[in-house]
C-alpha positions as CSV (number, residue, x, y, z in Angstrom):
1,X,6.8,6.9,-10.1
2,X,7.6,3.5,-7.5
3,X,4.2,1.9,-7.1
4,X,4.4,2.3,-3.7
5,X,4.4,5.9,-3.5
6,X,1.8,6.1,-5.8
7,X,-1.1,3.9,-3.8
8,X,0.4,5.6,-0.8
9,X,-0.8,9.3,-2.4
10,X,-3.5,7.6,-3.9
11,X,-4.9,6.1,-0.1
12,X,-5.1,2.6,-2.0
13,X,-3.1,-0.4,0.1
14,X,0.3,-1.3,-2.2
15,X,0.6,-5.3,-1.6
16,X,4.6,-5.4,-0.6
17,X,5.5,-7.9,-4.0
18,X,4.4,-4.3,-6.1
19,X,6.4,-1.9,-3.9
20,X,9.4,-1.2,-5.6
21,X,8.0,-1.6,-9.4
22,X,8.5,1.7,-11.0
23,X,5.2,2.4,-12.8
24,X,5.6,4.3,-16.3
25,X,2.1,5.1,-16.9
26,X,-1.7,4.5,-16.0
27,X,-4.0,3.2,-18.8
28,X,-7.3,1.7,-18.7
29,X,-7.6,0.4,-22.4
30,X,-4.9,-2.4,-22.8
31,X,-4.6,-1.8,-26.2
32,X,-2.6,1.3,-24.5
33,X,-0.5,-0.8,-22.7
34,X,2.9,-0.4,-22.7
35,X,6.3,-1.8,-20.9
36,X,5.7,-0.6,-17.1
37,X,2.2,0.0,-16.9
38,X,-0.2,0.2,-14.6
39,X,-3.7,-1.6,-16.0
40,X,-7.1,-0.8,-14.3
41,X,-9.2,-3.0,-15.4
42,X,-12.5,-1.0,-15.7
43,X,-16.2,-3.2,-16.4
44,X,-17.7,-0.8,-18.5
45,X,-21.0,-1.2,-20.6
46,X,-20.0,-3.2,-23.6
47,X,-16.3,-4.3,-22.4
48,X,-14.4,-5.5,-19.2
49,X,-11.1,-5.0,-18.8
50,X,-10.6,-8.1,-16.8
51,X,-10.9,-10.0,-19.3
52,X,-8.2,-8.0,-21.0
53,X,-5.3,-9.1,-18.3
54,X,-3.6,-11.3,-20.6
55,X,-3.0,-8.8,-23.6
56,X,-2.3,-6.5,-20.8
57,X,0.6,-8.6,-19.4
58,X,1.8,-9.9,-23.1
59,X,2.4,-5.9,-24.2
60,X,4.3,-5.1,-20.9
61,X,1.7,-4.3,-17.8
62,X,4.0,-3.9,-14.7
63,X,1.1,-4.2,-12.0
64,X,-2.7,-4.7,-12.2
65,X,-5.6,-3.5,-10.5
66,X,-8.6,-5.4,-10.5
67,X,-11.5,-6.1,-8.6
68,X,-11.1,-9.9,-9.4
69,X,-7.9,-11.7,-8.7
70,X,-7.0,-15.1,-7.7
71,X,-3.6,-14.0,-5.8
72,X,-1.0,-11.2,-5.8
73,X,0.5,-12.2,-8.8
74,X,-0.6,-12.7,-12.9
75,X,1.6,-13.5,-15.6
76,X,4.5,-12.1,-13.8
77,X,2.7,-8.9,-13.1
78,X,1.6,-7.3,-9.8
79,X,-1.8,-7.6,-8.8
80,X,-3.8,-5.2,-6.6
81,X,-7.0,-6.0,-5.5
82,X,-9.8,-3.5,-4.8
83,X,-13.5,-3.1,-4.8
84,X,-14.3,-0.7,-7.3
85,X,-12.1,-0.1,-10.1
86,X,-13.6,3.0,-11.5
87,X,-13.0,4.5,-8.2
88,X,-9.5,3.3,-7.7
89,X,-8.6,5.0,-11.4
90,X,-9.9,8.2,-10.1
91,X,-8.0,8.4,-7.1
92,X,-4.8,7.0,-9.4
93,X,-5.1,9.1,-12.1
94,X,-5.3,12.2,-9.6
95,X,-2.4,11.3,-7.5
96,X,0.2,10.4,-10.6
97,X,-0.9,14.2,-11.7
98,X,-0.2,15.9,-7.9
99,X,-4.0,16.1,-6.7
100,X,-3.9,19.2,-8.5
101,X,-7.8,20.1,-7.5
102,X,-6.4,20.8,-4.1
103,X,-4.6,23.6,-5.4
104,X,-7.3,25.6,-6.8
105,X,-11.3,26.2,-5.4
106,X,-13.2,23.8,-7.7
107,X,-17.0,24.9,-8.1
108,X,-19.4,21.7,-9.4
109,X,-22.1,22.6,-11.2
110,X,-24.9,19.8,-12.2
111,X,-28.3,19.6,-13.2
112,X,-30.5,18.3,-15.7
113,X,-30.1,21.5,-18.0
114,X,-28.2,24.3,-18.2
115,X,-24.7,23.0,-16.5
116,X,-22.8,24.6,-19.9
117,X,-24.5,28.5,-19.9
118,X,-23.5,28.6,-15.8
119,X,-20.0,27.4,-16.4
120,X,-19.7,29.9,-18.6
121,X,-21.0,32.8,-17.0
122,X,-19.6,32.2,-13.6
123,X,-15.9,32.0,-16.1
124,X,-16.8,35.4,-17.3
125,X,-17.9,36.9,-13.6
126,X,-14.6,35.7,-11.7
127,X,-12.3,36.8,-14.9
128,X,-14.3,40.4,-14.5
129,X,-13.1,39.8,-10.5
130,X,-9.9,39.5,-11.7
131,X,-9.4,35.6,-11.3
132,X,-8.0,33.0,-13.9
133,X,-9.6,30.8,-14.0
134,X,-10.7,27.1,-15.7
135,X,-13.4,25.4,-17.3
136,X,-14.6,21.9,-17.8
137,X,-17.8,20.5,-20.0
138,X,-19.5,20.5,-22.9
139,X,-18.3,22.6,-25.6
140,X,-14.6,22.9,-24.8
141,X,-12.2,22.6,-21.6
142,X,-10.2,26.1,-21.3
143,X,-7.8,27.4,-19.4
144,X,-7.9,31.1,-19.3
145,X,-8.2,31.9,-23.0
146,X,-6.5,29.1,-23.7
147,X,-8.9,26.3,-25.7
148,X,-6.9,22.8,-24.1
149,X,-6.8,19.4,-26.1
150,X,-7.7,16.2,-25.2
151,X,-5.3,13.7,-25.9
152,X,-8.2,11.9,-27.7
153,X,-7.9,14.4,-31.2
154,X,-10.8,13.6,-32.8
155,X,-12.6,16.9,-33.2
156,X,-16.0,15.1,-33.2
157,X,-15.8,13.7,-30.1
158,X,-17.2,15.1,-27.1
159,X,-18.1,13.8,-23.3
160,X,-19.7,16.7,-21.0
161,X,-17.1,15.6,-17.8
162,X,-14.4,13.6,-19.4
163,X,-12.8,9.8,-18.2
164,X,-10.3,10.0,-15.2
165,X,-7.2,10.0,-17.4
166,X,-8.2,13.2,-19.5
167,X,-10.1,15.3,-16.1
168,X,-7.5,15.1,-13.4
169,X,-4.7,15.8,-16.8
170,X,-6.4,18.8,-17.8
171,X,-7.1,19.7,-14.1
172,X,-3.1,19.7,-13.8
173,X,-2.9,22.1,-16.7
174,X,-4.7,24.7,-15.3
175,X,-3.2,24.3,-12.1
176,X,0.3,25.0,-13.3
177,X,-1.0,28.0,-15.4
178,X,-2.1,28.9,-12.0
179,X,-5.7,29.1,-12.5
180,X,-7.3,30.0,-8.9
181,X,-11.4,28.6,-9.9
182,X,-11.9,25.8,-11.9
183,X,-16.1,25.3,-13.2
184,X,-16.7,21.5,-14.0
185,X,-20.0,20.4,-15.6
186,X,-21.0,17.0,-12.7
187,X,-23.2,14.6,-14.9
188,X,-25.0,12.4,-13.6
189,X,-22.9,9.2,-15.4
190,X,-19.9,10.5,-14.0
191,X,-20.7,11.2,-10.7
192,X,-22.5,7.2,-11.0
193,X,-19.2,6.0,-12.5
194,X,-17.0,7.5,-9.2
195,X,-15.0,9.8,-12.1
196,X,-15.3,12.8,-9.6
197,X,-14.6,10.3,-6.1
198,X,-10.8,12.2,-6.2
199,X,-11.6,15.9,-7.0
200,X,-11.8,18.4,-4.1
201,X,-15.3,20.4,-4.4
202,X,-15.5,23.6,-2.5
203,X,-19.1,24.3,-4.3
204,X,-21.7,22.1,-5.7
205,X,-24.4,24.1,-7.7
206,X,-28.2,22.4,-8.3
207,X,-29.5,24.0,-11.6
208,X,-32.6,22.1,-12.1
209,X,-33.7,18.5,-11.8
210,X,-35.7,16.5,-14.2
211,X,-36.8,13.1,-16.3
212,X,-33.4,12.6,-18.3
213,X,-30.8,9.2,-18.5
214,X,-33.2,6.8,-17.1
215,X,-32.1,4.8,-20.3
216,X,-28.7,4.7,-17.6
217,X,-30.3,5.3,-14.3
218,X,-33.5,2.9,-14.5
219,X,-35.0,5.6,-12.5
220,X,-35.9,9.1,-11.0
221,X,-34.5,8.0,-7.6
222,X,-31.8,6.5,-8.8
223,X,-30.7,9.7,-11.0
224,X,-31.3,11.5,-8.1
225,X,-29.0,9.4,-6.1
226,X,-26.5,10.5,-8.5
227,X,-26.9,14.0,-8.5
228,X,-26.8,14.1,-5.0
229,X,-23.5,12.2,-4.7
230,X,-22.1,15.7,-5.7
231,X,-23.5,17.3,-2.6
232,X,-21.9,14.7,-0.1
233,X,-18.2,16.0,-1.6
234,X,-18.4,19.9,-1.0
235,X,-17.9,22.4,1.6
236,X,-20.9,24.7,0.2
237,X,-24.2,24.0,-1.9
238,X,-26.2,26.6,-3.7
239,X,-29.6,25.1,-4.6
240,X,-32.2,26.2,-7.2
241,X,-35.0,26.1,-4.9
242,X,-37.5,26.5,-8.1
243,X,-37.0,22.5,-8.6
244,X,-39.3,20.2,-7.6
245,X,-36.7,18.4,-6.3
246,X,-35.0,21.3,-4.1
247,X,-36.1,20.0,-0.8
248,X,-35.0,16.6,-1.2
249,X,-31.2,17.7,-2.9
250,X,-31.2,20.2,0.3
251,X,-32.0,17.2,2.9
252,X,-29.6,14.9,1.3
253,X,-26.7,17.5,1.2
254,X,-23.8,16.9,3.5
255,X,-22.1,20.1,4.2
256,X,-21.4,23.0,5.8
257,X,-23.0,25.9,4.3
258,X,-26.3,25.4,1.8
259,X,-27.9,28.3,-0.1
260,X,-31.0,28.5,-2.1
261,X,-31.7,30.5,-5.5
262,X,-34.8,31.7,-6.5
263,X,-36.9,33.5,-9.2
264,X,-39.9,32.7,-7.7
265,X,-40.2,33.1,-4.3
266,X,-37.9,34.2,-1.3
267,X,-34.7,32.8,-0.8
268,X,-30.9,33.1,0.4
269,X,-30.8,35.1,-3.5
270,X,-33.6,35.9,-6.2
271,X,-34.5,37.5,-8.3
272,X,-37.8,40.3,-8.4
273,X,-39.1,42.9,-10.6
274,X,-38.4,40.3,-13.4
275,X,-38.8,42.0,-16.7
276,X,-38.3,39.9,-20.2
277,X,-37.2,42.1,-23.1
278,X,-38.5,39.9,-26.0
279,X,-35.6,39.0,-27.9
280,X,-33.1,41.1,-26.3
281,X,-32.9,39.9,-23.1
282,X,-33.8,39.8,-19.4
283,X,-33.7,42.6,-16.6
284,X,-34.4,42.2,-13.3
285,X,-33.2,42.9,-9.3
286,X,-30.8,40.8,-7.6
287,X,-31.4,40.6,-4.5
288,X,-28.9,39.2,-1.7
289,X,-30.2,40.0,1.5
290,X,-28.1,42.9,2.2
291,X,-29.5,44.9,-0.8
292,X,-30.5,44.3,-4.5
293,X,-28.6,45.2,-7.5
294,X,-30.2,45.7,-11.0
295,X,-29.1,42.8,-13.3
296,X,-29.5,42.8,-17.2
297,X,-28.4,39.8,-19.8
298,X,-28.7,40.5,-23.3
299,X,-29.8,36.7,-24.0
300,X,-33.5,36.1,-24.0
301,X,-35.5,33.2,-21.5
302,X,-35.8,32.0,-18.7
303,X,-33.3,29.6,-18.5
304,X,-30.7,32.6,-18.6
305,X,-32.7,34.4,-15.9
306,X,-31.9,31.5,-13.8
307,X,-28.6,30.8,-15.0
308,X,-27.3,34.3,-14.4
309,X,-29.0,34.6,-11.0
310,X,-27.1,31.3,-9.7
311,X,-24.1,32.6,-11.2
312,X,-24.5,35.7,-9.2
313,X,-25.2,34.1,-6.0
314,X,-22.3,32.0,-6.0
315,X,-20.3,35.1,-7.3
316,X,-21.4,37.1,-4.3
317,X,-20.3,34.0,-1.8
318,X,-17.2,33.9,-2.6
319,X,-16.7,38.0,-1.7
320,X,-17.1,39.1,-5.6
321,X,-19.0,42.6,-5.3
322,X,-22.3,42.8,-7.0
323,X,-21.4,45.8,-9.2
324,X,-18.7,43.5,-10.3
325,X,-21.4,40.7,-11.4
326,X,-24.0,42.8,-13.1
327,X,-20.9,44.4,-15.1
328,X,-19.8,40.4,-16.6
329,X,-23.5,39.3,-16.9
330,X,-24.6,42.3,-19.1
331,X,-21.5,42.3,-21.3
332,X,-21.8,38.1,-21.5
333,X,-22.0,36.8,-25.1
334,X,-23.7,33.5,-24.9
335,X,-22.3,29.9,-25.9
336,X,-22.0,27.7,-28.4
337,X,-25.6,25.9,-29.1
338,X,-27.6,27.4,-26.5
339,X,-30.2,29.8,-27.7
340,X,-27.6,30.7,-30.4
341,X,-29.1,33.1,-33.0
342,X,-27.5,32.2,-36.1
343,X,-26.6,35.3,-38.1
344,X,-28.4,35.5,-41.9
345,X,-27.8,38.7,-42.8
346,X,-28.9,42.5,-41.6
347,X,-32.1,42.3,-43.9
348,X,-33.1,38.5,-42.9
349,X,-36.9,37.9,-42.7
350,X,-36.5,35.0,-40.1
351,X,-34.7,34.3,-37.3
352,X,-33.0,30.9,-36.5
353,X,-31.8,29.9,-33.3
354,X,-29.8,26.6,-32.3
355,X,-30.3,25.1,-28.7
356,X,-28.7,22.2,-27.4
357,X,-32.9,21.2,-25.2
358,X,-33.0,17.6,-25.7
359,X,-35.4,16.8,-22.8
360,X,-38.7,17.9,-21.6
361,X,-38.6,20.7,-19.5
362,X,-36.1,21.7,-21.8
363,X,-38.0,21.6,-25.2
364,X,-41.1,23.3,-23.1
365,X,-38.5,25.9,-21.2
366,X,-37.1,27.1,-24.9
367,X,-40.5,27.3,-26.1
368,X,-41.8,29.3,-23.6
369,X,-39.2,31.7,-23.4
370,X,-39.4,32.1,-27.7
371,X,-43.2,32.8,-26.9
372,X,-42.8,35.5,-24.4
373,X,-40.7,37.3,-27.0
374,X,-42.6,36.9,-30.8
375,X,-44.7,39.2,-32.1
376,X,-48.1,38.0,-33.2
377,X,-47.5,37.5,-36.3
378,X,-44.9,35.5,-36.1
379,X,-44.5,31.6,-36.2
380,X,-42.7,29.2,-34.1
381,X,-41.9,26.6,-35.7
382,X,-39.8,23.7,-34.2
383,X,-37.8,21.5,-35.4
384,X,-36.4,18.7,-32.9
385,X,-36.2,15.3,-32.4
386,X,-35.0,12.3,-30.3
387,X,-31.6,10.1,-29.2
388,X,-31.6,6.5,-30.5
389,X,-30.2,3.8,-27.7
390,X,-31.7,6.2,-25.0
391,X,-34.5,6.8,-22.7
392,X,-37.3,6.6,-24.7
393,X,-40.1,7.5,-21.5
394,X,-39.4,10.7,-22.7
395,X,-40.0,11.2,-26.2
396,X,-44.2,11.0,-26.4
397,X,-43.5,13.6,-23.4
398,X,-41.3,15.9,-25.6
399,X,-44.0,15.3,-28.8
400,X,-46.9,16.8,-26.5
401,X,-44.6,19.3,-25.6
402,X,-44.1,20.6,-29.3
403,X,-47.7,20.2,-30.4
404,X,-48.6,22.6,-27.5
405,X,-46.5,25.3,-27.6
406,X,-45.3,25.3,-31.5
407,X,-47.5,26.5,-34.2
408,X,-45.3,24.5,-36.7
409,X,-43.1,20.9,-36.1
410,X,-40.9,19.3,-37.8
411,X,-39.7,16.1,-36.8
412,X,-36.8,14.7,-37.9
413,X,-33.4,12.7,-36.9
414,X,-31.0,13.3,-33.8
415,X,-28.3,10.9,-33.2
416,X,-30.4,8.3,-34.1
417,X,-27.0,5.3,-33.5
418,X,-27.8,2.0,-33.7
419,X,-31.8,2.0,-33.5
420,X,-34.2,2.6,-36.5
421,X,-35.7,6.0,-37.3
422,X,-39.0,4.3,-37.9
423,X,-38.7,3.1,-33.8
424,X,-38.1,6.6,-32.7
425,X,-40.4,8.5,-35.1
426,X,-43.5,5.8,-33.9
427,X,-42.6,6.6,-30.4
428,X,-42.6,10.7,-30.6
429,X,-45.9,10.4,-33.0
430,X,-47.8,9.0,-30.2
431,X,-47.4,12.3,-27.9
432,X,-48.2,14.9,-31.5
433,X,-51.6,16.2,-31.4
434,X,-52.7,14.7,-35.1
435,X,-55.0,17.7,-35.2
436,X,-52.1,20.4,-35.6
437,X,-50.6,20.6,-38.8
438,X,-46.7,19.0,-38.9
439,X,-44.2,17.3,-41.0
440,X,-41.6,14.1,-40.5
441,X,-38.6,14.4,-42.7
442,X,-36.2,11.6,-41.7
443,X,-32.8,13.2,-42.8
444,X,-32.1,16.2,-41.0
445,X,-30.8,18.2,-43.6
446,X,-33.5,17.7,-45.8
447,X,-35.7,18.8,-42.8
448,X,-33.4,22.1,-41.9
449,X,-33.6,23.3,-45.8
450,X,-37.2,22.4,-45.7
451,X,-38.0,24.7,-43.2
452,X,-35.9,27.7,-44.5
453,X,-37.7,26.8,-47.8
454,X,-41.1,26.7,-46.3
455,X,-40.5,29.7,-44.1
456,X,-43.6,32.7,-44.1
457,X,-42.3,36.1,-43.5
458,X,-40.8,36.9,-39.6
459,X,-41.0,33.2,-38.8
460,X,-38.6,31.7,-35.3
461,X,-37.5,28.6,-36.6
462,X,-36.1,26.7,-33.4
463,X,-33.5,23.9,-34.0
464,X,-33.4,21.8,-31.1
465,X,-31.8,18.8,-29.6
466,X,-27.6,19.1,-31.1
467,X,-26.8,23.0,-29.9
468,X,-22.9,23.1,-30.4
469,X,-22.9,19.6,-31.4
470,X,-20.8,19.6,-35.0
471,X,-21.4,16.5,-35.9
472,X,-24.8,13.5,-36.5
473,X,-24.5,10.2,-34.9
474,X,-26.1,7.3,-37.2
475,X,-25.8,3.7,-38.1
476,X,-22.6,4.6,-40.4
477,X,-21.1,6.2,-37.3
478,X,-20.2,9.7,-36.3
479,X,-20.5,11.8,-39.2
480,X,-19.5,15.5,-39.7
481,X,-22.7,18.3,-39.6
482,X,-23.2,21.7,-39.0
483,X,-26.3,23.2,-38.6
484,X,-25.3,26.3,-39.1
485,X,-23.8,25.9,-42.7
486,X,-26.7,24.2,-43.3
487,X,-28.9,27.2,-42.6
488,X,-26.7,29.7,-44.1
489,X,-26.6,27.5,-47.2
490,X,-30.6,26.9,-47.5
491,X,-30.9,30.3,-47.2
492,X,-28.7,31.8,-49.7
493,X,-30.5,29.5,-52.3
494,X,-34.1,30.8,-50.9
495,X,-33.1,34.1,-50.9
496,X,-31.3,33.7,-54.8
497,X,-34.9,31.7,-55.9
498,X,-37.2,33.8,-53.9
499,X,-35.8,37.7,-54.3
């Protein structure tokens, strides 16, 4: 594509020494460079890609974009100056692939905690409607049925809204397989980092807001600031008015339409007669102004209460008839890592279950939702514990958490990177009641086989924190693990010692 026609589409000013330079690619990473490209030099945490321009030039860069410069020209290459870097790549990246979010109704869903379970259920309710559609986040990007791959292979490797150069790719993808919706999980980072600045959102959804990233954000207001940048970028907002923070997202939201969600109290849509099935689910009445329509979803807690309910209400704003919505929510399946029961047999005497809660509310959300459902016999027991090289404000928080509403805790590793165990375990120790009994088993399969080994008869065991996570992150790196195979394993053995 000729450079000018590219910052032309991409509203960026083309300096008149770079118009005619056909441009072969876009990269960011200069070890990607190649004859004819175009090099954003992006400052990111650890690297900047200004100080990159030279290897950039040597392998073949065409034109740069920078935000420092000392005049049009480097090396030979084109230079192109602008302020933010992160934001021109964005609007690059989206106009070498056609803008294709203007193509298709884009619905933004962010939050501190369940962005992945609503993606998914508002997939299965506009498929049910009769819509392809596409989906963005966590566990996988799809389009239709159609599992897509980042150019990045490396099957352990995951990023909730991916980098410029991978979202507005795979965004193209589904446009030409003429996908009509598209759900993208909005984090926080990348709505900080301008990765969304380009994308055309008809819907921004709130889930929830609470204490996460301030390892990135500094602080509360400053996450929130984040957030909210969603809700200056779309035509319509649904809000969950049960967050503390509802009022404030609502205030700060520029556009046309705003809707609130509730299970509490009365709203635009809620949710009444509320009745929680123990372990087989949730039923309750939708209720959408005009009328009310029994809902049921076979996955227990609350967290799918409110994740199906938001999923209805945006359903039923964009003309999708309720009968339609009850119909996908009751026959929805779950996902990968969140409140996943892993499967141990027909005649298994404990039940395991894998969620991806990581922060506070979400440790004391799961652990709420497992006690509405056990029987009084039965145990919870927990085993979780914290992120090295991030926020740690919040692990004492999630310790008091676990000593409250667990009968049993294990703590052990979870991604622990670059920083000690003994660090992390010292900080969650000081939020555990020492009163209550628990244990502190530093390798996390030794800890997963020591509960299924040290399990009483009916017992929940609750592994929290890496949900559909396949892999452990420690000082040797990123290292294959999968929790369930581990419990599958650990439980054969008890079961060939033991019966």
């Amino acid at each position: 594509m000729i450079a000018s026609e590219l910052f032309s589409k991409a509203g960026i000013k083309c300096p008149q020494n770079a118009e005619n330079i056909e441009i072969t690619e876009i990269v960011t990473d200069s070890r990607r460079v190649r004859e004819g490209s175009l090099f954003v030099c992006i400052k990111g945490l650890h690297f900047d890609g200004h100080e990159r321009i030279g290897d950039a030039i040597k392998a073949g860069a065409a034109v740069i974009v920078a935000e420092q410069v000392r005049d049009d020209g480097v090396g030979g290459a084109a230079a192109v100056y602008v302020e933010n870097t992160r934001r021109a790549a964005a609007l690059l990246y989206n106009a070498w692939h056609g803008d294709p979010s203007r193509s298709m109704t884009v619905v933004a869903v962010t939050g501190t905690n369940g962005k992945t379970s609503l993606c998914y259920i508002l997939k299965s309710i506009f498929e049910r409607a009769g819509f392809r559609c596409g989906l963005i986040g966590t566990v996988r990007c799809m389009s239709g049925d159609r599992v897509l791959q980042t150019s990045n292979s490396n099957p352990l490797a995951n990023m909730t809204t991916p980098d410029p150069d991978e979202l507005y790719r795979l965004l193209s993808v589904m446009r030409d397989d003429g996908a009509e919706y598209v759900f993208i999980e909005a984090t926080s980072h990348a709505l900080a980092l301008s990765k969304l600045d380009a994308l055309t959102v008809d819907t921004a959804v709130l889930t929830n807001f609470t204490r996460d990233h301030l390892d990135f954000h500094g602080s509360m207001e400053e996450y929130f600031k984040a957030k909210a940048r969603l809700f200056g970028m779309c035509r319509r907002a649904v809000i969950n008015a049960d967050s503390a923070w509802a009022e404030k997202f609502t205030a700060s939201a520029d556009c046309k339409e705003i809707f609130t969600v509730s299970a509490k109290t009365s709203a635009d849509f809620s949710a009444e007669s509320v009745e929680y099935l123990k372990d087989r689910g949730v039923r309750y009445d939708f209720n959408y102004g005009e009328g009310r329509t029994e809902m049921s979803i076979s996955l227990p807690g609350k967290f799918f209460l409110d994740n199906s309910l938001e999923a209805a209400a945006v359903a039923y704003t964009y003309g999708i008839a309720p009968s339609v919505i009850a119909e996908a929510v009751v026959s929805f399946g779950g996902v990968d890592g969140r409140m996943e029961r892993v499967s141990l047999g027909e005649n298994a005497d404990i039940s395991v279950f894998i969620d991806y809660a990581h922060t506070p509310d979400a440790v004391e959300n799961l652990l709420k939702s497992v006690r509405a459902f056990r029987e009084n016999e039965q145990r919870i027991v927990l085993l979780f514990g914290c992120g090295g090289e991030r926020d740690r404000s919040k692990r004492r928080e999630m310790a008091q958490i676990a000593s409250r509403l667990a009968d049993f805790v294990i703590i052990t590793s979870d991604n622990s990177r670059g920083e000690a165990p003994e660090q992390i375990f010292s900080d969650i120790l000081k939020g555990m009641d020492k009163e209550k009994e628990f244990a502190l088993i530093e390798d996390r399969r030794a800890a997963i086989e020591y509960a299924v080994f040290n399990s009483k008869k009916k017992d929940v065991i609750i592994l929290a924190g890496k949900g559909h996570e396949r892999y452990e992150i420690n000082a040797l790196g990123r290292l294959p693990f999968d929790e369930r195979e581990i419990v599958r394993s650990a439980y054969a053995r008890y079961k060939a010692i033991y019966y």
